[in-house]
DRENZA-170962 format. One line per 8 residues: their letters; for each residue x, y, z negated of N, C-alpha, C. Coordinates in steps of 0.02 Angstrom, whole numbers. Each point is the difference from the previous one (the first is absolute). Example, Ala and Ser with C-alpha at 12.3 -4.5 7.8 and 13.67 -1.06 7.14 Angstrom:
BEGIN
as) 660 -284 -390 -45 59 0 45 60 0 | -18 53 36 42 59 -3 -39 55 -37
END
This chain:
BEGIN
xxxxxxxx) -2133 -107 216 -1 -25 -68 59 -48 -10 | 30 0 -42 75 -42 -18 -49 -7 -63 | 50 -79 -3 -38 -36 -54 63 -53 -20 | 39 11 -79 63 -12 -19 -27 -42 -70 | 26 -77 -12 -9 -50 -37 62 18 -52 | 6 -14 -50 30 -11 -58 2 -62 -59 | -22 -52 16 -2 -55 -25 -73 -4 -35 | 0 -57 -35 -82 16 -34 -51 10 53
xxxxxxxx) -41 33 -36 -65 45 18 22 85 9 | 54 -5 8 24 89 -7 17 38 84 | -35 41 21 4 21 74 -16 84 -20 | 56 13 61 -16 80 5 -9 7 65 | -63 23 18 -31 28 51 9 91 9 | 2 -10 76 25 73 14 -44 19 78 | -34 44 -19 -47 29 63 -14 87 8 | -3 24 7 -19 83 14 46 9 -52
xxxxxxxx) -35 46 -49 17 34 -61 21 -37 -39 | -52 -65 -13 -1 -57 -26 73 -38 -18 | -1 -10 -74 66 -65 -17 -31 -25 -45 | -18 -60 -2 -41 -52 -57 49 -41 2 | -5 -2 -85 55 -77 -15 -62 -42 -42 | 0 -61 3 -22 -50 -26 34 -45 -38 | -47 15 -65 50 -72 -45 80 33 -35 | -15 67 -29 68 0 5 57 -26 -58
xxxxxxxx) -5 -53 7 22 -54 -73 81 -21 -11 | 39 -29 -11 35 -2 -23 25 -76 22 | 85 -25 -17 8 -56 14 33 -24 -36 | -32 -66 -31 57 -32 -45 48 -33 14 | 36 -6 -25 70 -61 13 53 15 -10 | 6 -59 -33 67 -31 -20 -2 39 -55 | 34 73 -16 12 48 -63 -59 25 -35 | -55 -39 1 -72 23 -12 6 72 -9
xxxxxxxx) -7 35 82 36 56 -14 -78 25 65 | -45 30 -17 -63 18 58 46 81 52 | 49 -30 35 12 51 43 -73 14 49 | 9 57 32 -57 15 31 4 -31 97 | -78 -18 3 20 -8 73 -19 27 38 | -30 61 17 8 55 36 72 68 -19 | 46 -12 52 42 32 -8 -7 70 -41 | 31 17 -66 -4 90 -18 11 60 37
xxxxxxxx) 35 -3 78 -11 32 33 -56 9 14 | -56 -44 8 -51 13 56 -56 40 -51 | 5 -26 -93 -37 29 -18 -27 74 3 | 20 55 10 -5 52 -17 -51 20 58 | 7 -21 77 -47 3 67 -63 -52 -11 | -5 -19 -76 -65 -55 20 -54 51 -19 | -65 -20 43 -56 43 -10 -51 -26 -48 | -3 -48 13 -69 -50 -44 25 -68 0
xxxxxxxx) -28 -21 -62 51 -70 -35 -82 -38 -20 | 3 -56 35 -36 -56 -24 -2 -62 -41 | -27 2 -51 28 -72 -30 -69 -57 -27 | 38 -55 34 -54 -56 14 -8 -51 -77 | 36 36 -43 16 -33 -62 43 11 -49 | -2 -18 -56 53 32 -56 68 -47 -26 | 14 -72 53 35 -9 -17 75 32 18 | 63 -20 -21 76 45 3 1 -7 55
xxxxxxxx) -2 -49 60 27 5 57 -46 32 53 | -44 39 -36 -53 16 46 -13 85 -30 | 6 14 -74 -1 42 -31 53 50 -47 | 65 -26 8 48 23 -43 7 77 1 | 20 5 55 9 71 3 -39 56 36 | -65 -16 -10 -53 38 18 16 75 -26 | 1 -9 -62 -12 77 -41 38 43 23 | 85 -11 20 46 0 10 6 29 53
xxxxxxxx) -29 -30 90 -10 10 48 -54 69 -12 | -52 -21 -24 -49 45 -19 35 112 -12 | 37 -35 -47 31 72 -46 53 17 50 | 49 -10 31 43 9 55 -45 29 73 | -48 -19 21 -42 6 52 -74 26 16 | -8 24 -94 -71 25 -22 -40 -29 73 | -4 -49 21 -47 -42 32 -66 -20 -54 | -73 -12 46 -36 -24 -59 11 -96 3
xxxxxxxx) -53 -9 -34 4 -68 -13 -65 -57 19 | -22 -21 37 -46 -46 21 12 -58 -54 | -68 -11 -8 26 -56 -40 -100 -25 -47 | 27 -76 -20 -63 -10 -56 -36 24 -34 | -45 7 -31 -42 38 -26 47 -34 -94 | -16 -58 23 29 -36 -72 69 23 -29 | 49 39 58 55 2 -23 -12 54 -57 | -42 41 20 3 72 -41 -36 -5 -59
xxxxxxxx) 3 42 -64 -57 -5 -46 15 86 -44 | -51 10 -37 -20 49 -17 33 -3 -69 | 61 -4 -39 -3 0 -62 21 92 -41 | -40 7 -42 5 58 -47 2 55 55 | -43 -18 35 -18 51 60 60 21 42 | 12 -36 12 86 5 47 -31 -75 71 | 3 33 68 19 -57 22 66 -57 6 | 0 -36 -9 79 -35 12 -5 -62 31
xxxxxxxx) 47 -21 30 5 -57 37 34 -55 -24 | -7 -61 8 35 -34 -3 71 5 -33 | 51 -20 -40 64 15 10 29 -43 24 | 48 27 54 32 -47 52 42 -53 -34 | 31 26 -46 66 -26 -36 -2 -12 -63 | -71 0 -29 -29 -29 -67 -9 -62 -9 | 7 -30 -60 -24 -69 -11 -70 -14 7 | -55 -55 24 -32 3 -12 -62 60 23
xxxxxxxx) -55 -22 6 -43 60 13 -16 65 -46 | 56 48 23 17 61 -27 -16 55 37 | -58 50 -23 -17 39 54 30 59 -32 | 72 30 23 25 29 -26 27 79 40 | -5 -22 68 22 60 49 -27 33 27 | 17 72 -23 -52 53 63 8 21 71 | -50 -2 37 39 -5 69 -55 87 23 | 35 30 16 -27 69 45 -61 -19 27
xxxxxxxx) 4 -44 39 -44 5 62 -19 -89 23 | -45 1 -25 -33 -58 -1 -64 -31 36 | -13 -38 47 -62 -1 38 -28 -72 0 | -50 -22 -37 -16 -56 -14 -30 -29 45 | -19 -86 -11 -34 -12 78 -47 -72 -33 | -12 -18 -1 -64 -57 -18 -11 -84 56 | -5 -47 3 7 -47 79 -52 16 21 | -15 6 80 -35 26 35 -24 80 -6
xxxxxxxx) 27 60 -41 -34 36 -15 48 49 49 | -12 53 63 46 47 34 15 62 -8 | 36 26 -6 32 72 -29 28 45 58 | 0 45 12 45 58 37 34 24 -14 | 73 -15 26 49 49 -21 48 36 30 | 12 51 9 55 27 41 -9 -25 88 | -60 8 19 -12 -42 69 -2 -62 3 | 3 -27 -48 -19 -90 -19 -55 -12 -20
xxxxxxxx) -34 -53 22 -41 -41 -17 33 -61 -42 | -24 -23 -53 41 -48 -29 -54 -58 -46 | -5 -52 25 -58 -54 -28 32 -49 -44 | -11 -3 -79 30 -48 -24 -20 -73 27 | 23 -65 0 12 -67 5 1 -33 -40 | -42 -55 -14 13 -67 -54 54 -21 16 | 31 -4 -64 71 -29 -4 -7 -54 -80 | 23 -43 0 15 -49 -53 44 -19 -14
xxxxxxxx) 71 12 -62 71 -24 16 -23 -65 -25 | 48 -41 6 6 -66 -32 42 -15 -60 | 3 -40 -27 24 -4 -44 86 -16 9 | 49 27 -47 91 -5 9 20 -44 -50 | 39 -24 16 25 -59 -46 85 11 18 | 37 26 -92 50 3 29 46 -63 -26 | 66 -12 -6 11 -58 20 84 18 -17 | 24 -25 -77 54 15 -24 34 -62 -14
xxxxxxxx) 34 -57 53 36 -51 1 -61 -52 -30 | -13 -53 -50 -39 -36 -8 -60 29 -28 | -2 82 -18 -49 21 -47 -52 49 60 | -51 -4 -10 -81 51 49 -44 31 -33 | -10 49 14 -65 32 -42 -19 26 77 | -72 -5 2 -61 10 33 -34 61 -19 | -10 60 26 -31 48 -10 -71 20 60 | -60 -8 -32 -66 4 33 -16 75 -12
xxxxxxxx) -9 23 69 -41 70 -2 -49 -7 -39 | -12 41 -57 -66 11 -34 -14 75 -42 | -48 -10 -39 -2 71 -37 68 12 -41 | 26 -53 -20 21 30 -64 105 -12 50 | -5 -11 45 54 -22 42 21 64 47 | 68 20 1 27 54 48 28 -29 63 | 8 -50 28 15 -25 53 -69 -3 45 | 3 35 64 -55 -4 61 -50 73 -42
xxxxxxxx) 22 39 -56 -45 43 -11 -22 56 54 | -71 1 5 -32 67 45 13 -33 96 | 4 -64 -12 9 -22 82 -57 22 52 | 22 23 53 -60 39 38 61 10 60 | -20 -27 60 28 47 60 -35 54 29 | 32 13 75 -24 60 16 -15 -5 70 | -60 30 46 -4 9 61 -5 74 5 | 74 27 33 30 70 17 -18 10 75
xxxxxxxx) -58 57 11 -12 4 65 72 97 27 | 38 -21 15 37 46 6 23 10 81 | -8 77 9 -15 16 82 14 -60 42 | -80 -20 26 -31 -31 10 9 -71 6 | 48 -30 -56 18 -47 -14 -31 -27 -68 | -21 -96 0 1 -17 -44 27 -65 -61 | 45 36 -28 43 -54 -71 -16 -28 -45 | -18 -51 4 -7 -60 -59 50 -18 -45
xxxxxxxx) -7 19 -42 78 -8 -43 -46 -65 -55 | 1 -43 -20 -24 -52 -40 32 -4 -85 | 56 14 -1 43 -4 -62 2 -75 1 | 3 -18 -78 9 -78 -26 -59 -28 6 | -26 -21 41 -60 -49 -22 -22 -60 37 | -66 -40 -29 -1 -54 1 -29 12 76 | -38 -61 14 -43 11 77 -95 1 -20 | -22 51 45 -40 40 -12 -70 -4 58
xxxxxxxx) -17 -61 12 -24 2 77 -60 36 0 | -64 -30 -36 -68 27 -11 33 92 -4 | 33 42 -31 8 60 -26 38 34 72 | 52 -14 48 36 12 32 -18 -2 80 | -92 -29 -16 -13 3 63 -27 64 39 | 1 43 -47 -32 68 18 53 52 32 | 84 -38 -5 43 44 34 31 -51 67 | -22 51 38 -24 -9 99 92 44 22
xxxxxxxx) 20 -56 7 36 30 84 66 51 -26 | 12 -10 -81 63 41 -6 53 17 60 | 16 74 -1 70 -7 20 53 -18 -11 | 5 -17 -69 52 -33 -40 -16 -22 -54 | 23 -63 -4 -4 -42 -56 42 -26 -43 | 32 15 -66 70 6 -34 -17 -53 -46 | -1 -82 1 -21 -48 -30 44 -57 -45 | -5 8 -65 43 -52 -51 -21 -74 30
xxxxxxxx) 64 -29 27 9 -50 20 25 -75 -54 | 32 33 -50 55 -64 -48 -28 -17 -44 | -64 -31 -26 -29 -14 -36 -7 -84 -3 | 34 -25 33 18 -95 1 27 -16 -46 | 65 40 -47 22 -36 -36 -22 19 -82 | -14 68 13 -13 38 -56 -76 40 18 | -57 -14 -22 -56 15 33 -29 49 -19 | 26 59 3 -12 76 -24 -15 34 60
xxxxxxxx) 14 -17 57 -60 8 60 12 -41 43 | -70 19 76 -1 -47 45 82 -39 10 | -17 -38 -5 70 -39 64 -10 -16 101 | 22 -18 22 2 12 59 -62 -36 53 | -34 -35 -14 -58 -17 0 -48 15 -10 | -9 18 -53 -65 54 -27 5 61 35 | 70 37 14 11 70 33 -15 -12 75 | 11 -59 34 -31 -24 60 -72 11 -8
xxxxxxxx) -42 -27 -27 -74 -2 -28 -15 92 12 | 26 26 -71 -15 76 17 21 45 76 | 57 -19 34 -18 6 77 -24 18 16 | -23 -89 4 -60 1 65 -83 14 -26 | 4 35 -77 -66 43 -35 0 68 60 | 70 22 -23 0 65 1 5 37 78 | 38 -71 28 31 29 99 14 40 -8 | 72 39 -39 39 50 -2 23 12 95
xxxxxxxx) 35 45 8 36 23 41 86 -35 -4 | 14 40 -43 61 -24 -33 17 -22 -73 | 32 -53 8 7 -48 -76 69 13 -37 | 10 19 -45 65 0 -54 17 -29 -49 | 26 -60 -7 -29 -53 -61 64 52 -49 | -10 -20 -58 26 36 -55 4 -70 -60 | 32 43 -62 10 -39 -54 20 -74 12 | 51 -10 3 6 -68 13 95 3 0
xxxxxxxx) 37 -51 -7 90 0 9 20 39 -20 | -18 41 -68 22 57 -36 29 -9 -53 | 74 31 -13 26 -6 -68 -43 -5 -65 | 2 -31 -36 -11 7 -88 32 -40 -26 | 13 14 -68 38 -16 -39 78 -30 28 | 3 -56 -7 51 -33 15 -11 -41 62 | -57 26 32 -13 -34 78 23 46 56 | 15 -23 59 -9 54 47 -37 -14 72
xxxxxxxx) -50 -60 -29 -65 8 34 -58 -29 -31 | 5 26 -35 -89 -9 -64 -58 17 53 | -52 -48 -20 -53 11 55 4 -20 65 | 38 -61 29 13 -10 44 -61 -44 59 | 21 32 44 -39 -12 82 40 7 39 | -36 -41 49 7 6 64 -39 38 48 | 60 59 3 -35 61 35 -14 -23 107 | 59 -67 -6 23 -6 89 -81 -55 21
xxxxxxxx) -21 -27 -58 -84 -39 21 -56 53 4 | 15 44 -73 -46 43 0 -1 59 70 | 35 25 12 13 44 62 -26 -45 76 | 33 -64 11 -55 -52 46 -60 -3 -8 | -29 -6 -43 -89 -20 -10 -28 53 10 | 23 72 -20 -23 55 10 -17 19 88 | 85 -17 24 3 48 62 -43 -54 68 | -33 -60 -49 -39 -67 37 -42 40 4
xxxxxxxx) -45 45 -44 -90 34 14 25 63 35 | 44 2 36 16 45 37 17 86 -52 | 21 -18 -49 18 57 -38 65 17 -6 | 31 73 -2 76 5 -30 11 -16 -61 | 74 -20 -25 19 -28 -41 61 20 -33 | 32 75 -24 61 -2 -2 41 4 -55 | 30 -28 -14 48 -29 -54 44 76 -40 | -10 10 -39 65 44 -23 16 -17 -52
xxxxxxxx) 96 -2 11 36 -7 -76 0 77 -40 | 35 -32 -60 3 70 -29 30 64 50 | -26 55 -3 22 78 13 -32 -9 98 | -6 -80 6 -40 45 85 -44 42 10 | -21 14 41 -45 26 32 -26 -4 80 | -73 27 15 -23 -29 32 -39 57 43 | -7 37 49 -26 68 27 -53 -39 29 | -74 53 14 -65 -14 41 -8 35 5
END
């Protein structure tokens, strides 16, 4: 199994037949310009595309990936809705909660509820984003996940039991202890770390906490020292404490910048 980071919450996993990309969203900066961050080469070999949420850096170019790779789509139950008898999803690149796009092949998932697919077992996860606050020289606006709010929409991770491995992918969210105690002994654990300065998920403490819930195998902190806007490390942590406290309960811990990867 090779297992390749892309900044964010965005990973393409590669096993048998198997190519799962996660998150496949987009990146802002500088030219408010959402280039993509899974390379367009790789799209066309992806098999199944997961998405832990509808915001751009997590969701941009879903549809996109989708139509290039007729892959299906894992994903929220919330993302999808029924209008004039058409399913449609979310639109990636709409203002606002716009359920505007049709996607082929669609497979919904519920928290805690498990599905079969293609030789997968797949268990949704409580996930909670936090709230973003963006931040234009002396001026802030604060945006709270809610009904009527498109930021953190349809948040839900995933536990991917894939030949005979098992992936915790978390997306954006808050910390989850009472809910997260029911997942035993991951093989991998892909966990939003940068939530200290901007608290739209765990920060590096709380992701310590979920840990030592979960006693993964192997740990991948994510989301955290990532371009936006006019930053080029929004969400910032410390991945060199977080990777110590981890590899203290006797767990792996391994770091990837953008485009690494990591074989098991």
């Amino acid at each position: 199994m090779k297992i390749t980071h892309y900044l964010y919450n965005t990973f393409v996993i590669e096993s048998g037949d198997k190519k799962i990309a996660i998150d496949p969203g987009g990146l802002f900066f500088y030219f408010f310009r959402f280039t993509t961050l899974i390379p367009k080469y790789e799209w066309e070999s992806i098999t199944h595309i997961f998405v832990t949420h509808g915001d751009p850096d997590h969701y941009w170019h879903m549809d996109r990936v989708a139509n290039v790779s007729n892959a299906p789509v894992i994903c929220n139950k919330t993302m999808v809705r029924n209008i004039g008898g058409k399913a449609l999803m979310l639109g990636p690149r709409d203002k606002g909660l716009a359920f505007t796009t049709p996607v082929e092949n669609v497979h919904t998932i519920s928290v805690d509820e498990t599905i079969q697919l293609d030789g997968m077992s797949i268990t949704g996860i409580k996930a909670t984003h936090g709230v973003v606050t963006f931040k234009f020289g002396p001026l802030s606006k604060t945006l709270k996940p809610g009904p009527d709010e498109r930021v953190g929409w349809g948040a839900i991770g995933f536990n991917i039991q894939l030949d005979g491995k098992s992936i915790v992918n978390l997306g954006d969210t808050l910390l989850h202890e009472k809910e997260w105690q029911s997942i035993k002994n991951p093989d991998i654990l892909m966990i939003p770390i940068g939530g200290k300065t901007f608290p739209n998920t765990m920060d590096e403490k709380e992701a310590i906490q979920a840990v030592k819930i979960m006693q993964p195998k192997l740990v991948i902190p994510c989301h955290y020292n990532c371009p936006a806007l006019f930053s080029k490390k929004a969400n910032p942590a410390d991945d060199k404490m977080f990777k110590k406290e981890v590899e203290k309960m006797g767990i792996e811990c391994v770091v990837l910048r953008k485009g690494d990867s990591i074989e098991i």
